[in-house]
N, CA, C, O and CB atoms as a CASP TS submission, in Angstrom:
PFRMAT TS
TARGET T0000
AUTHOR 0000-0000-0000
METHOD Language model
MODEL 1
PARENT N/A
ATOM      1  N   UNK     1       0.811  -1.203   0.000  1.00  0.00           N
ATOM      2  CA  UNK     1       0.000   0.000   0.000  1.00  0.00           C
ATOM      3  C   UNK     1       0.854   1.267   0.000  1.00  0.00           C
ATOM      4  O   UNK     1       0.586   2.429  -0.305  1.00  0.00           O
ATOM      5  CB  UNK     1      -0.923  -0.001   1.198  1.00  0.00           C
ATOM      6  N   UNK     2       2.117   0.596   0.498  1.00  0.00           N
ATOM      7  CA  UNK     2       2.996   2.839   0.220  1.00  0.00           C
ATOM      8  C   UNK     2       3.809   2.633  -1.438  1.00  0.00           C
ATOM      9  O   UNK     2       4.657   3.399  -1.895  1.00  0.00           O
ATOM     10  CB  UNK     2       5.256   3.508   2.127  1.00  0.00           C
ATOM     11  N   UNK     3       3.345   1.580  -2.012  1.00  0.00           N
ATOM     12  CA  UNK     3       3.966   2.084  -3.234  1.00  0.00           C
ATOM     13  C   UNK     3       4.737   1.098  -3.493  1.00  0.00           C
ATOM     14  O   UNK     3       4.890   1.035  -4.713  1.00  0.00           O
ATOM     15  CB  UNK     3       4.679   3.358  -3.205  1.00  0.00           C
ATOM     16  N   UNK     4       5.401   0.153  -2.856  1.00  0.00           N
ATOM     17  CA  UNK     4       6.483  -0.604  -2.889  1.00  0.00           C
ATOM     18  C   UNK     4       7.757  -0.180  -2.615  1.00  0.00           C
ATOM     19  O   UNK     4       7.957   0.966  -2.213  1.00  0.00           O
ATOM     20  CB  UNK     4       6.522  -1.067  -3.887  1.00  0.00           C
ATOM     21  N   UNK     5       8.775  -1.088  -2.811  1.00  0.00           N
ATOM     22  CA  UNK     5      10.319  -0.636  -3.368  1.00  0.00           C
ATOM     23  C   UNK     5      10.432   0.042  -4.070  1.00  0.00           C
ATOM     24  O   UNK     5      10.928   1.113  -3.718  1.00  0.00           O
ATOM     25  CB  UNK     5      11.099  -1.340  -3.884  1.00  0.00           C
ATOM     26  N   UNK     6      10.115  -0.111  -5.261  1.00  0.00           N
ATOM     27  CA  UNK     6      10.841   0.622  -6.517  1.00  0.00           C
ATOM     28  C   UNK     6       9.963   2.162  -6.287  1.00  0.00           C
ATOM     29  O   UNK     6      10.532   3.150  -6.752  1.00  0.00           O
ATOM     30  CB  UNK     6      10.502  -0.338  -8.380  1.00  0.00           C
ATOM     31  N   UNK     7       8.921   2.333  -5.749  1.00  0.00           N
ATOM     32  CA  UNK     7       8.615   3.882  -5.517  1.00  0.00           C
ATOM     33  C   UNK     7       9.445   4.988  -4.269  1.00  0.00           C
ATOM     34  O   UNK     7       9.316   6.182  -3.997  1.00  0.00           O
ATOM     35  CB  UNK     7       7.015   3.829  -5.113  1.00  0.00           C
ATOM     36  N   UNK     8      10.329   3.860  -3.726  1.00  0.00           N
ATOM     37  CA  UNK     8      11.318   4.106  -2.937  1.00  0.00           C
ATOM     38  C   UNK     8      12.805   4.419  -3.141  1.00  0.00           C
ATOM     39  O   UNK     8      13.615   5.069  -2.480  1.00  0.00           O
ATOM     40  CB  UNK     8      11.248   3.275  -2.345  1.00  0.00           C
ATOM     41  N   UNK     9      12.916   3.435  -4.774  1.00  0.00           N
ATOM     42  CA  UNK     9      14.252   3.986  -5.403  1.00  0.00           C
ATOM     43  C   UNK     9      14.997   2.901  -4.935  1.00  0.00           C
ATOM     44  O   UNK     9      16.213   2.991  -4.760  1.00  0.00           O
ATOM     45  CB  UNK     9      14.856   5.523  -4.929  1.00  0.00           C
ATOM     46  N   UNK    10      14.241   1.692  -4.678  1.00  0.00           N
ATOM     47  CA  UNK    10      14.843   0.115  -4.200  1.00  0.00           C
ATOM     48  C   UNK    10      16.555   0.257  -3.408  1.00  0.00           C
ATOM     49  O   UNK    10      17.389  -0.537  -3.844  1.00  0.00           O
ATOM     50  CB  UNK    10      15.026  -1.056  -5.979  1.00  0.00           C
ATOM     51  N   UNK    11      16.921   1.050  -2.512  1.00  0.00           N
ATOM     52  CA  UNK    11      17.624   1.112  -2.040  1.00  0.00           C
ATOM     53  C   UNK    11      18.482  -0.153  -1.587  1.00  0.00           C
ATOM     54  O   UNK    11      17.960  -0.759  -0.651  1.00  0.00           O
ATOM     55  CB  UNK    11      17.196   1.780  -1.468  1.00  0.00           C
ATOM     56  N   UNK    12      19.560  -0.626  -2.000  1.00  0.00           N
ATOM     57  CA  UNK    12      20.187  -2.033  -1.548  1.00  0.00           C
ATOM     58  C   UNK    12      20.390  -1.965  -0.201  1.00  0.00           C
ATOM     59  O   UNK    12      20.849  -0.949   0.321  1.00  0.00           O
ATOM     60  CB  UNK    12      21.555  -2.431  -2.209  1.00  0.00           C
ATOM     61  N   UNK    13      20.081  -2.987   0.442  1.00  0.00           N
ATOM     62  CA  UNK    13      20.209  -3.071   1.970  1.00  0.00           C
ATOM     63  C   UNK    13      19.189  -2.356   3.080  1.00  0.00           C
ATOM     64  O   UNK    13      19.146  -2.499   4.302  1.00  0.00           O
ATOM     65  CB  UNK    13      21.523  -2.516   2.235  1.00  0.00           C
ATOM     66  N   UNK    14      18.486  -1.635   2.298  1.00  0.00           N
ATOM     67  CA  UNK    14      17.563  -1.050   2.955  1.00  0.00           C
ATOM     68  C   UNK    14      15.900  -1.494   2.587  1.00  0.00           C
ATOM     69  O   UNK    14      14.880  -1.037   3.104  1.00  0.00           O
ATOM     70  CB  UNK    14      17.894   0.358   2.721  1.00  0.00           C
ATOM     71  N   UNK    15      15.996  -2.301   1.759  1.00  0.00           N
ATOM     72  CA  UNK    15      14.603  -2.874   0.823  1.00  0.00           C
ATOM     73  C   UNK    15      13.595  -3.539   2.175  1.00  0.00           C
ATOM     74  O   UNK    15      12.452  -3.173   2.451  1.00  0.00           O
ATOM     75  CB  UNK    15      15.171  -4.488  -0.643  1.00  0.00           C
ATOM     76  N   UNK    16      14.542  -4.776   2.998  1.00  0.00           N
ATOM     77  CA  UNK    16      13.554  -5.331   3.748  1.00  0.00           C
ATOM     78  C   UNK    16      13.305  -4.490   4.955  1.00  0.00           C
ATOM     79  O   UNK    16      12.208  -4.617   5.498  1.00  0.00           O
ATOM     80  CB  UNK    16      13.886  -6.687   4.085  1.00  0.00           C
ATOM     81  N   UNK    17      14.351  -3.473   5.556  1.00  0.00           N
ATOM     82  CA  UNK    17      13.641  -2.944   6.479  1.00  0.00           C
ATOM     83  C   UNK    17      12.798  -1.786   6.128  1.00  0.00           C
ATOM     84  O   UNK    17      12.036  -1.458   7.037  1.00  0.00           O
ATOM     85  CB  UNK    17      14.425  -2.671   7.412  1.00  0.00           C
ATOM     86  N   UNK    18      12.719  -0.948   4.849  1.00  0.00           N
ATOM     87  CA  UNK    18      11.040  -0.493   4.510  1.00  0.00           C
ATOM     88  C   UNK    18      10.233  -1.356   4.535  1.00  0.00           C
ATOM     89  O   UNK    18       9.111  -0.851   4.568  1.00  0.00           O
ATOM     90  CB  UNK    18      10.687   0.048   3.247  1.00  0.00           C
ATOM     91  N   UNK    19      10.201  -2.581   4.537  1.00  0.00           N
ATOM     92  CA  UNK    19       9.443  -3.768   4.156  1.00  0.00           C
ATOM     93  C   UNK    19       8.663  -3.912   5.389  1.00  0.00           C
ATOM     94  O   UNK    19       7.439  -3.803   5.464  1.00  0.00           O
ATOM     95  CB  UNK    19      10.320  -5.082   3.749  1.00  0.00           C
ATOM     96  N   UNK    20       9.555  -4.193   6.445  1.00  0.00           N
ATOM     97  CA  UNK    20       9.317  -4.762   7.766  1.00  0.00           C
ATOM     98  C   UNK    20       8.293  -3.232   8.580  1.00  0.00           C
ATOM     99  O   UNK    20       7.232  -3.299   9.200  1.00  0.00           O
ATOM    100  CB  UNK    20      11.183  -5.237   8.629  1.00  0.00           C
ATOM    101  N   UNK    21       9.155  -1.966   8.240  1.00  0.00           N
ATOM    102  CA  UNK    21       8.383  -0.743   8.661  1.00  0.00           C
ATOM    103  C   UNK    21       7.174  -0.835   8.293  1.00  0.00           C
ATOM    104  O   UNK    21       6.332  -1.064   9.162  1.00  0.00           O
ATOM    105  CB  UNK    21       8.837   0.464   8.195  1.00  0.00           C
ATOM    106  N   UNK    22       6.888  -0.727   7.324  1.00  0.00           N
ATOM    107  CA  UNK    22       5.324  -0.813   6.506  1.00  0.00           C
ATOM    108  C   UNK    22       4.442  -1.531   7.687  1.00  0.00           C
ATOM    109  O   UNK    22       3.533  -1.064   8.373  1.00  0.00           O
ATOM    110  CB  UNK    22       5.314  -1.970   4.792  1.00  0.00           C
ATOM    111  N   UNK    23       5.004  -2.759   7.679  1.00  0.00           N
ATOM    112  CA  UNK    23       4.194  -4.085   7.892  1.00  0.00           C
ATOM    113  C   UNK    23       3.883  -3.641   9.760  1.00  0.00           C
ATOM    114  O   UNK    23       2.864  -4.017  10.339  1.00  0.00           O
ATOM    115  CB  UNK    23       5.402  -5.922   7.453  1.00  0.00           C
ATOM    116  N   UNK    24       4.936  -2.838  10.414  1.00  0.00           N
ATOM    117  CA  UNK    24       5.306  -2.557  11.694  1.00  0.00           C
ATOM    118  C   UNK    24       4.192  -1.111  11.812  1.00  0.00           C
ATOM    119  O   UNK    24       3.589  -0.746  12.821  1.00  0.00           O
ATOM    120  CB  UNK    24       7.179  -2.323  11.863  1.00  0.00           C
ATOM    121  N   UNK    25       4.173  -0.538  10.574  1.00  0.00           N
ATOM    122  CA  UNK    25       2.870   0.487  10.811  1.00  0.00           C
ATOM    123  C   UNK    25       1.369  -0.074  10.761  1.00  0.00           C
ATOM    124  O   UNK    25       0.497   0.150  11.601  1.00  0.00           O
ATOM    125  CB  UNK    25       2.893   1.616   9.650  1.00  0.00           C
ATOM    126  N   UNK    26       1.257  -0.812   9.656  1.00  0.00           N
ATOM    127  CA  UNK    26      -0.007  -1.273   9.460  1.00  0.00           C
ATOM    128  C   UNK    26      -0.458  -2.494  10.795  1.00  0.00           C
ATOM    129  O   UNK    26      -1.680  -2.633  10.833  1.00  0.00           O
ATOM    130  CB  UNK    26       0.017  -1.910   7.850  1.00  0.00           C
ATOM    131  N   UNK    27       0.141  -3.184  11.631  1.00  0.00           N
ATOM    132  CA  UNK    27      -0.227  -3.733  12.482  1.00  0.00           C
ATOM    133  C   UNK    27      -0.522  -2.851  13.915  1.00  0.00           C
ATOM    134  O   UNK    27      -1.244  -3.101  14.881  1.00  0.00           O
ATOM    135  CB  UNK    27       0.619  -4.682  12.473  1.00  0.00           C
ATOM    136  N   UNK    28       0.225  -1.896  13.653  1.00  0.00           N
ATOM    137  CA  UNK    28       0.140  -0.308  15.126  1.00  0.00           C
ATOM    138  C   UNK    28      -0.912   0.254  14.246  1.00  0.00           C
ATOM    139  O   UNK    28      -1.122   1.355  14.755  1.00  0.00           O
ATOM    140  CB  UNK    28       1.957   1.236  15.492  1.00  0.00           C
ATOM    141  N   UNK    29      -1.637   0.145  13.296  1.00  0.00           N
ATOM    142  CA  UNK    29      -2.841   0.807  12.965  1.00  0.00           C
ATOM    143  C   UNK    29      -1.843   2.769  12.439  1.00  0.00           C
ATOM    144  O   UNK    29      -2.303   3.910  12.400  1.00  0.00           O
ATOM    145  CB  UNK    29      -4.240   0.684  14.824  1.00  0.00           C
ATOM    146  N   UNK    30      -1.037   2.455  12.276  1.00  0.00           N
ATOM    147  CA  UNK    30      -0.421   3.847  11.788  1.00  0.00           C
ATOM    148  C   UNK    30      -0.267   4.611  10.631  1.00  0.00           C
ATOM    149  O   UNK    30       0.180   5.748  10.476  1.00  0.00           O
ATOM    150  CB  UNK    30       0.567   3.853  11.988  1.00  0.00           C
ATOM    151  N   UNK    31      -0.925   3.405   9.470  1.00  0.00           N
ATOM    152  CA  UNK    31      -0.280   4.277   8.273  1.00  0.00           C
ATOM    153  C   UNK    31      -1.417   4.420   7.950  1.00  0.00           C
ATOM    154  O   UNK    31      -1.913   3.578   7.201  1.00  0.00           O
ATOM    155  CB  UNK    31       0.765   3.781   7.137  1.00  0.00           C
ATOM    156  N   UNK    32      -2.244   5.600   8.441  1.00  0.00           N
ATOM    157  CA  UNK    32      -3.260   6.478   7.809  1.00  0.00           C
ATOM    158  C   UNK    32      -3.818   6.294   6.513  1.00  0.00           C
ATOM    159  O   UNK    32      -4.208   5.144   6.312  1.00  0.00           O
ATOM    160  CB  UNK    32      -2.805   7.640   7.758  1.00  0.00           C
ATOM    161  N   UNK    33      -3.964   7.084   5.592  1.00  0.00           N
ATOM    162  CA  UNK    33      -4.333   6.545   4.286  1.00  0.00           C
ATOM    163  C   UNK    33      -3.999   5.275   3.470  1.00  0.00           C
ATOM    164  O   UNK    33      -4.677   4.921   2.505  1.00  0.00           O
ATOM    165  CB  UNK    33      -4.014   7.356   3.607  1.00  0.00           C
ATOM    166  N   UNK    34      -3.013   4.674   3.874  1.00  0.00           N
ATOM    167  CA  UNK    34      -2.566   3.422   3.272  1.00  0.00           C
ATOM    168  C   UNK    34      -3.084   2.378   4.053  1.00  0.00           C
ATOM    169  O   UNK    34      -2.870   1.247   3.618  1.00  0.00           O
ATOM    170  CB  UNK    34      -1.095   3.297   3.159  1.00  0.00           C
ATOM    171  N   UNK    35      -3.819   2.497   5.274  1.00  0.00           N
ATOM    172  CA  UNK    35      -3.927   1.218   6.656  1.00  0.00           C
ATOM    173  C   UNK    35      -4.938   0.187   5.588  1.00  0.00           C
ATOM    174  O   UNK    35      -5.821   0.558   4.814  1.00  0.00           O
ATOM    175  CB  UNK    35      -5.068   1.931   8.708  1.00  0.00           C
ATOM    176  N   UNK    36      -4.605  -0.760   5.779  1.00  0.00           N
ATOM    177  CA  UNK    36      -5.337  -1.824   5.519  1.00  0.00           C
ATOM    178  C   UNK    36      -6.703  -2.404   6.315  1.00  0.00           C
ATOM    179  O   UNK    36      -7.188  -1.525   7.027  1.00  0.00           O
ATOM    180  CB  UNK    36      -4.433  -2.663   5.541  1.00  0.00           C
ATOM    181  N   UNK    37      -7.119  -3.130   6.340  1.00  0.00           N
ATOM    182  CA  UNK    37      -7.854  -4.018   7.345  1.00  0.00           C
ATOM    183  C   UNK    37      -6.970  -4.888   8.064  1.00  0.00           C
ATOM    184  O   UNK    37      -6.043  -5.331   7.386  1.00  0.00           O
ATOM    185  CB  UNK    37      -8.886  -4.878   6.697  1.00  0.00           C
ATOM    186  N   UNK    38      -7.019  -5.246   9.265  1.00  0.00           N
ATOM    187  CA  UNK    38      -6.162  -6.048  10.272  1.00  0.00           C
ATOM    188  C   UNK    38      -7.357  -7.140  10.354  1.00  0.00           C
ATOM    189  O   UNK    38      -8.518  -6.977  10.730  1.00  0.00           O
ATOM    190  CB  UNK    38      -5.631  -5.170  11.904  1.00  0.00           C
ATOM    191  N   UNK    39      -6.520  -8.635   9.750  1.00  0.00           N
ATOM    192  CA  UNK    39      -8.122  -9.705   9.982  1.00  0.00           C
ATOM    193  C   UNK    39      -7.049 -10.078  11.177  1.00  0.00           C
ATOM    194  O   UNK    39      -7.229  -9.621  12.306  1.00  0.00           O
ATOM    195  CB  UNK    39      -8.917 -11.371   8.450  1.00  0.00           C
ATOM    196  N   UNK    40      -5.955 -10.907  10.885  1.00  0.00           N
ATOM    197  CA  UNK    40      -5.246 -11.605  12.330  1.00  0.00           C
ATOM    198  C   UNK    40      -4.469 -11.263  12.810  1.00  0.00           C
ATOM    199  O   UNK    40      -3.875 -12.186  13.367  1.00  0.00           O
ATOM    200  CB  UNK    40      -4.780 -12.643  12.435  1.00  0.00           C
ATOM    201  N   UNK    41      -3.884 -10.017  13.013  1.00  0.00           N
ATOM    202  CA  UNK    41      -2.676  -9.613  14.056  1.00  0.00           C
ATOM    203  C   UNK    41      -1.606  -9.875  13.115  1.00  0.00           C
ATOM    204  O   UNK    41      -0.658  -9.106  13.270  1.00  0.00           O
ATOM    205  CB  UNK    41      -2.506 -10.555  15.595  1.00  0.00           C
ATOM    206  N   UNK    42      -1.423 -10.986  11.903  1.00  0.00           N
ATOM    207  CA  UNK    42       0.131 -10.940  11.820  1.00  0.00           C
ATOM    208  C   UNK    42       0.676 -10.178  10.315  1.00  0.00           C
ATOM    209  O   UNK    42       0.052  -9.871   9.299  1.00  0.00           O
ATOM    210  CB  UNK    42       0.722 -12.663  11.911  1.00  0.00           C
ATOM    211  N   UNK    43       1.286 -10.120  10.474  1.00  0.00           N
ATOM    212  CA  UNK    43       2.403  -9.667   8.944  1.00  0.00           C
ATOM    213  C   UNK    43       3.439 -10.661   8.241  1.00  0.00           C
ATOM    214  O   UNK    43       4.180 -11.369   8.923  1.00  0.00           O
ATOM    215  CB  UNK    43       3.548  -8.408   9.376  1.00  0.00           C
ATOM    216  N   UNK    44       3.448 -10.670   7.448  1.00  0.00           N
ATOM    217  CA  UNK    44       4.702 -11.408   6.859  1.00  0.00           C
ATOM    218  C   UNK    44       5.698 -10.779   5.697  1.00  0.00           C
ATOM    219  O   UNK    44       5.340 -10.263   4.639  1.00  0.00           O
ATOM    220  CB  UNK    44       4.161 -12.674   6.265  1.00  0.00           C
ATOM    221  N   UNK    45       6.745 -10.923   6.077  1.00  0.00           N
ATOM    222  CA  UNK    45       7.621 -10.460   5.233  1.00  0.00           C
ATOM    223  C   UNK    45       8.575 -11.381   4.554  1.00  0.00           C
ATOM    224  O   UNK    45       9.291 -12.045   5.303  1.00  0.00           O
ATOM    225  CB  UNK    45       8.237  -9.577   5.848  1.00  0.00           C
ATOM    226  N   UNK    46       8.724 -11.549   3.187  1.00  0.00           N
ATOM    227  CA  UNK    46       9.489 -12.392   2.274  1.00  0.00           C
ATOM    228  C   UNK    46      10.808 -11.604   1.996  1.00  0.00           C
ATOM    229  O   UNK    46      10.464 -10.506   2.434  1.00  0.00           O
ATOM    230  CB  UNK    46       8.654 -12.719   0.906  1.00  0.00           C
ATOM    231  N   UNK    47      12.003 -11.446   1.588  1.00  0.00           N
ATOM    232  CA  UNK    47      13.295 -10.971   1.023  1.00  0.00           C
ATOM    233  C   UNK    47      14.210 -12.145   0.540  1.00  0.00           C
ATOM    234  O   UNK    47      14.648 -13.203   0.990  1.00  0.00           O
ATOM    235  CB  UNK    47      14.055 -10.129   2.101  1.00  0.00           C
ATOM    236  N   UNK    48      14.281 -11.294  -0.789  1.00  0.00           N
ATOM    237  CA  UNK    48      15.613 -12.928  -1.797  1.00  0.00           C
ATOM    238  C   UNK    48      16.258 -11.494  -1.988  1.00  0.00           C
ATOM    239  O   UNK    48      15.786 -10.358  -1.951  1.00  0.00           O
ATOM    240  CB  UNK    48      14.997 -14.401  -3.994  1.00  0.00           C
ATOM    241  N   UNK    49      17.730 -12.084  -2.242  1.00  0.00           N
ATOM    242  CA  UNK    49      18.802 -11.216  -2.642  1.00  0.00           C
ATOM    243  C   UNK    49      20.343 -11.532  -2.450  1.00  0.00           C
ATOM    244  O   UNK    49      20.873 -12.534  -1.971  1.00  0.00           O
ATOM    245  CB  UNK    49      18.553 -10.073  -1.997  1.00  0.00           C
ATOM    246  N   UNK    50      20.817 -10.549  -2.888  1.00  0.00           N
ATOM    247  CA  UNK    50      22.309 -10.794  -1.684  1.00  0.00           C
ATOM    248  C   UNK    50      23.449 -10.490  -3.083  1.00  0.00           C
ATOM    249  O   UNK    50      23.314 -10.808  -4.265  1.00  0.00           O
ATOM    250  CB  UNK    50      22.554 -13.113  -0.671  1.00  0.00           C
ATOM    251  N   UNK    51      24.106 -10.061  -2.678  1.00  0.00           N
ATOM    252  CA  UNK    51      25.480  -9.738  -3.899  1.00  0.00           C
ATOM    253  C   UNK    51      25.948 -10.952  -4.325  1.00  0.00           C
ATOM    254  O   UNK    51      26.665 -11.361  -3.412  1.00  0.00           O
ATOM    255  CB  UNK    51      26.950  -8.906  -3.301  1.00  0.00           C
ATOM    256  N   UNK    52      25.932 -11.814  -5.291  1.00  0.00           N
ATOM    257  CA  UNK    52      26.482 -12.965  -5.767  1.00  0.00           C
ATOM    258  C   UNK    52      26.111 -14.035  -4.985  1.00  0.00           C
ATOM    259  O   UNK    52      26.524 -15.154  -5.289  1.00  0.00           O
ATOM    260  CB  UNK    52      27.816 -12.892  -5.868  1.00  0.00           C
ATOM    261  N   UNK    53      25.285 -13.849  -3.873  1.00  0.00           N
ATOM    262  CA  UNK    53      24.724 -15.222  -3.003  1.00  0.00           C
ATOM    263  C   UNK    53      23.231 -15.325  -3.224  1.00  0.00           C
ATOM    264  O   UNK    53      22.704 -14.312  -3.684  1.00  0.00           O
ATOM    265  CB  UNK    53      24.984 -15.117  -1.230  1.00  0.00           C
ATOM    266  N   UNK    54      22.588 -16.188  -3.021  1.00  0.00           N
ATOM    267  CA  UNK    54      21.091 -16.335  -2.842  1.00  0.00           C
ATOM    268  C   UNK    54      20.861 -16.464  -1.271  1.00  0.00           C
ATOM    269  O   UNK    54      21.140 -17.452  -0.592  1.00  0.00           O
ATOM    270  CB  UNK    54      20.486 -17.696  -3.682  1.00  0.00           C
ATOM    271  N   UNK    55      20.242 -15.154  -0.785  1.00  0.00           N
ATOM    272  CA  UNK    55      19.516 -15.223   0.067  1.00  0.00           C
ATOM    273  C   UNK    55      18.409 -14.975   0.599  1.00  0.00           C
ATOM    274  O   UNK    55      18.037 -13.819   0.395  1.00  0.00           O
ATOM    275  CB  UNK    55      19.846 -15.073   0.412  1.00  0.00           C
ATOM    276  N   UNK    56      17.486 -15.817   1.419  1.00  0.00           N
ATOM    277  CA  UNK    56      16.457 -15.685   1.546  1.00  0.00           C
ATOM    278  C   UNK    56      16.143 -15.204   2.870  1.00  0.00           C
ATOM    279  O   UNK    56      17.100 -15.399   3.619  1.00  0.00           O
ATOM    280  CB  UNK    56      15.976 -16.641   1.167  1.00  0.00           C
ATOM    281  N   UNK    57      14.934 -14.517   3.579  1.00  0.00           N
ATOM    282  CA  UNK    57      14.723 -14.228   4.537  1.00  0.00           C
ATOM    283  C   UNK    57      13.269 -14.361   4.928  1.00  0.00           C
ATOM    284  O   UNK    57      12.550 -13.972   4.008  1.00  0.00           O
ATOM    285  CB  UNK    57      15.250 -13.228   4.608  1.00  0.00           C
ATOM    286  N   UNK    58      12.476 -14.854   6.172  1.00  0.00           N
ATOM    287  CA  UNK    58      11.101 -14.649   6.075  1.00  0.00           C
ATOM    288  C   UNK    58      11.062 -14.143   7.753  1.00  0.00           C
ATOM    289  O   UNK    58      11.832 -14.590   8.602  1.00  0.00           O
ATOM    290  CB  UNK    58      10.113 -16.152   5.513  1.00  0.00           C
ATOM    291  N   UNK    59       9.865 -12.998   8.043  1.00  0.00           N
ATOM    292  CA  UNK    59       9.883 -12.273   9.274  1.00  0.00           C
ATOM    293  C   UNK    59       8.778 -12.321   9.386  1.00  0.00           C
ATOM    294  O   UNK    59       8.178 -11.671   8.530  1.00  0.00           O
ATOM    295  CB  UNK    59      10.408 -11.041   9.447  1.00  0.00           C
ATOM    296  N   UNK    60       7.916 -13.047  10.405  1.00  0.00           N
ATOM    297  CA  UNK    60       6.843 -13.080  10.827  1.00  0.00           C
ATOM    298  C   UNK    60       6.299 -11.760  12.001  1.00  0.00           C
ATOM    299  O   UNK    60       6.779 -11.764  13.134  1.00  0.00           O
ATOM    300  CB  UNK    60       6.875 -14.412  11.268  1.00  0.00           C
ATOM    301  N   UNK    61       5.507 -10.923  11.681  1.00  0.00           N
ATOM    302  CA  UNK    61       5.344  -9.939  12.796  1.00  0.00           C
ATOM    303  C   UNK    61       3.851 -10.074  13.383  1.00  0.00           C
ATOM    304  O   UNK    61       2.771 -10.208  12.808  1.00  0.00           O
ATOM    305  CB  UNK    61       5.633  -8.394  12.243  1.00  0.00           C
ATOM    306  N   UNK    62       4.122 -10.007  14.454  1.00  0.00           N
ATOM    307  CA  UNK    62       2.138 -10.026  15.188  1.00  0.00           C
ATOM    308  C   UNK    62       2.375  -8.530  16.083  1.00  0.00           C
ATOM    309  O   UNK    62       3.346  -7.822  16.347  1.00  0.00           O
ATOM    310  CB  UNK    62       1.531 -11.981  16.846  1.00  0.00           C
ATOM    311  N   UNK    63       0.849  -8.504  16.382  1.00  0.00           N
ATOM    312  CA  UNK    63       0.131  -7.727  17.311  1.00  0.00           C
ATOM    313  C   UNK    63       0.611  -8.096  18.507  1.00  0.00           C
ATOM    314  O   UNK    63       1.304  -7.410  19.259  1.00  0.00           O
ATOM    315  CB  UNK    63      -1.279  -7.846  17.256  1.00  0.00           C
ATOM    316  N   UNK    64       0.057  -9.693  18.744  1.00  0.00           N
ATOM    317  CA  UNK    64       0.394 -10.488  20.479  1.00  0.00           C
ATOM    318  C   UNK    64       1.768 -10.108  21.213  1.00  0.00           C
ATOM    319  O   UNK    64       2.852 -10.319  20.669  1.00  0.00           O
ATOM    320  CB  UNK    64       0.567 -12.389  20.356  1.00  0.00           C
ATOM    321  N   UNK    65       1.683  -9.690  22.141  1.00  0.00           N
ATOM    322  CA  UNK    65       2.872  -9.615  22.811  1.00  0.00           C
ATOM    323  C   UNK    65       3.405 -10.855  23.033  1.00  0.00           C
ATOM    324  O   UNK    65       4.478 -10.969  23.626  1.00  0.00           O
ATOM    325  CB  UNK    65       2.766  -8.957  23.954  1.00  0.00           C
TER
END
């Protein structure tokens, strides 16, 4: 909903933590015009990349303390 990466200018090294922010607003109910609907508390975040390596990453975020 903010546009993605590439409306960000896909910054290397900085891609998954806009990623994770987003996901860290929309579960705090914060990103105003972009907020989604919250059905279960969680978020998920996917990232492949890496300079000459394949790497993968997955970040599960909830509401629940």
């Amino acid at each position: 909903t903010s546009g993605g990466l590439l409306s960000k200018g896909h910054p290397l090294g900085c891609t998954g933590v806009a990623q994770l922010f987003e996901i860290r607003e929309q579960l705090l109910e914060r990103a105003g015009a972009r907020q989604v609907k919250i059905k279960h508390g969680y978020g998920l975040q996917h990232n492949i990349g890496g300079m000459g390596l394949a790497n993968s990453i997955v970040t599960i975020l909830s509401r629940q303390p």
